[in-house]
Residue frames as qw, qx, qy, qz and C-alpha x, y, z in Angstrom:
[[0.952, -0.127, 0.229, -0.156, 6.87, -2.49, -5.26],
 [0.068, -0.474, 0.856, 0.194, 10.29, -4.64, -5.58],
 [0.946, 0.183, -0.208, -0.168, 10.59, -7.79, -7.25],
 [0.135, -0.671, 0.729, -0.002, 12.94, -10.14, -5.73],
 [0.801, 0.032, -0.513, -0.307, 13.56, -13.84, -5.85],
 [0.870, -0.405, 0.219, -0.177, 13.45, -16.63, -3.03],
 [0.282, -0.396, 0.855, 0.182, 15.95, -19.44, -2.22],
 [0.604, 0.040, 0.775, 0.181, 13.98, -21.58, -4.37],
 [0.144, 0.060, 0.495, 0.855, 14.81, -18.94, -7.63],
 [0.059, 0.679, 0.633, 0.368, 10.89, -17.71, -7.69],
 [0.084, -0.506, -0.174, -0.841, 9.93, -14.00, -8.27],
 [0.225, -0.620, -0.742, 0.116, 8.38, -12.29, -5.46],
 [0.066, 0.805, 0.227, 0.544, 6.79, -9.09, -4.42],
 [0.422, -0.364, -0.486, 0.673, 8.14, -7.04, -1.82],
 [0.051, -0.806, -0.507, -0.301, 5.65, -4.25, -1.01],
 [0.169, 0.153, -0.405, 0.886, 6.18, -0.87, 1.16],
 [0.043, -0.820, -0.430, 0.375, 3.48, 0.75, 3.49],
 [0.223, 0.662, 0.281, 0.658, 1.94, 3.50, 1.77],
 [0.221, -0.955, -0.137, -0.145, 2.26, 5.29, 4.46],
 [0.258, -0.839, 0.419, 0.234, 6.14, 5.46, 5.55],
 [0.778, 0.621, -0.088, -0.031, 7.11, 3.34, 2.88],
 [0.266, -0.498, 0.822, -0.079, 9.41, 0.68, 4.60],
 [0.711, 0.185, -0.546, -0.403, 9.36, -2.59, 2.75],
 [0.568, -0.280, 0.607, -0.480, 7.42, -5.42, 4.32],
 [0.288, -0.113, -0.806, -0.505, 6.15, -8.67, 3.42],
 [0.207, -0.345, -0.914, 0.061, 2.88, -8.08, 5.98],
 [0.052, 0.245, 0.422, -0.871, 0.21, -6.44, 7.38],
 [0.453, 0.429, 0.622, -0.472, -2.88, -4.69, 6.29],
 [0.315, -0.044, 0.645, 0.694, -3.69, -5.11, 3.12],
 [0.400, 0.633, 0.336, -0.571, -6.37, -2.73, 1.80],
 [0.698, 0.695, 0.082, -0.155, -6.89, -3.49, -2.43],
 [0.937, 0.156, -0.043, 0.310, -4.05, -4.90, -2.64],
 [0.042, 0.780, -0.211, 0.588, -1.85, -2.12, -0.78],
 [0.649, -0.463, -0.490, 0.353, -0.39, -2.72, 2.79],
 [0.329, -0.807, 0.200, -0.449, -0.29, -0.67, 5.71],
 [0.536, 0.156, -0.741, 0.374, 2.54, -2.31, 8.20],
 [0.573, -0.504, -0.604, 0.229, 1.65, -3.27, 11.93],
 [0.392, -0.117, -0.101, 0.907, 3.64, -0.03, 13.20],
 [0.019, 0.224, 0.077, -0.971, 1.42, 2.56, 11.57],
 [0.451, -0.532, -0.709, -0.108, -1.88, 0.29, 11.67],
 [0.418, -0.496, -0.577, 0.497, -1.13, 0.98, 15.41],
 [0.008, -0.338, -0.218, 0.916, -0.57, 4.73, 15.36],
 [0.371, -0.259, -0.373, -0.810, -3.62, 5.30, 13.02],
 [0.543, -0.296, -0.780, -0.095, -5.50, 3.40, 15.27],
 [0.390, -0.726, -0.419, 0.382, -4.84, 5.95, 18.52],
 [0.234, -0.042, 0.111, 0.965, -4.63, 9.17, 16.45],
 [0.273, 0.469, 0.589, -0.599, -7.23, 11.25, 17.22],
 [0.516, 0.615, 0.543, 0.245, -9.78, 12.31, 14.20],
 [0.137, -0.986, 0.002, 0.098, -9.12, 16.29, 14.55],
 [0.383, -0.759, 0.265, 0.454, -5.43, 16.12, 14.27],
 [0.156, 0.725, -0.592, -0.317, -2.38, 16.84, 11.68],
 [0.241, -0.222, 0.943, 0.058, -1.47, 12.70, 12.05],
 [0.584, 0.370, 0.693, -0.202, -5.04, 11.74, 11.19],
 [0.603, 0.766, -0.111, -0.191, -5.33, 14.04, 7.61],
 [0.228, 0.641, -0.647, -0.343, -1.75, 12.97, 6.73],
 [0.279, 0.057, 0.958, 0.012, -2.73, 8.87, 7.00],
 [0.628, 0.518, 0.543, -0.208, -5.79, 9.40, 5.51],
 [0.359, 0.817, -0.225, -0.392, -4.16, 11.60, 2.66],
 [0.122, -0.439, 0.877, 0.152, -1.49, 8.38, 1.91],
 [0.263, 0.162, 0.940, 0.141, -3.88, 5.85, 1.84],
 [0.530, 0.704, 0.344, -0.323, -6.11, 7.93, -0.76],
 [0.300, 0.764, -0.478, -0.313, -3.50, 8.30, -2.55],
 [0.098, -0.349, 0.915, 0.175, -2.69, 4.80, -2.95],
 [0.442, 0.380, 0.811, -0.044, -5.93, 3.34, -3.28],
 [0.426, 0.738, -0.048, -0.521, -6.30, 6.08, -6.62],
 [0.392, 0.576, -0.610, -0.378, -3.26, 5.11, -8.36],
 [0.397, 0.033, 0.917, -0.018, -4.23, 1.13, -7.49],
 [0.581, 0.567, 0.550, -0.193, -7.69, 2.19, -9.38],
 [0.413, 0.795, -0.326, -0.303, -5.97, 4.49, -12.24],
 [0.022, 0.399, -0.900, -0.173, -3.59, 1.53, -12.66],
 [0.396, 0.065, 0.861, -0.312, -6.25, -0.91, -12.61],
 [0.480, 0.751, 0.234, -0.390, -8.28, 1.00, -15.51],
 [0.118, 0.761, -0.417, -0.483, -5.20, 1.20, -17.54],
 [0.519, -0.121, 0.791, -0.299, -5.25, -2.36, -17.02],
 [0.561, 0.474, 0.670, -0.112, -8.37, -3.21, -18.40],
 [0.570, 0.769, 0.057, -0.286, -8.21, -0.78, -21.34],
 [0.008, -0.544, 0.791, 0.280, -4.78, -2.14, -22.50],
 [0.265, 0.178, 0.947, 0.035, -6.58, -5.97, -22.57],
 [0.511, 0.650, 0.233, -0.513, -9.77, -4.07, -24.13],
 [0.428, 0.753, -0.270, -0.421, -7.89, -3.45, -27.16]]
């Protein structure tokens, strides 16, 4: 995730798709993670059976882990 700042000097996030990891500022957004419009679409007419379907699903498990391992670290940093 980038941090840039706007014309009117505030901070923002610029995300990538976890899955080709081109930086967007839309699309789906699954736990706070996006998936861009582009490869929504091909996951959407890849069949279940193929090479295209295990590597999209393998991307967006991996991203929704380190959202929850980052999310835990989170909470046990404010614990203490």
């Amino acid at each position: 995730m980038l941090i840039t700042k706007s014309a009117e000097g505030r901070l923002m996030r610029k995300q990538k798709c976890i899955i080709c990891r081109k930086e967007l500022n839309s699309g789906i957004i699954i736990n706070g993670r996006v998936i861009c419009k582009a490869c929504e679409k091909r996951l959407l007419s890849v069949g279940l059976n193929t090479d295209f379907y295990d590597f999209y699903r393998d991307c967006i498990k991996k991203a929704m882990v380190q959202t929850i391992l980052n999310e835990r670290t989170e909470v046990q940093k404010n614990y203490k």
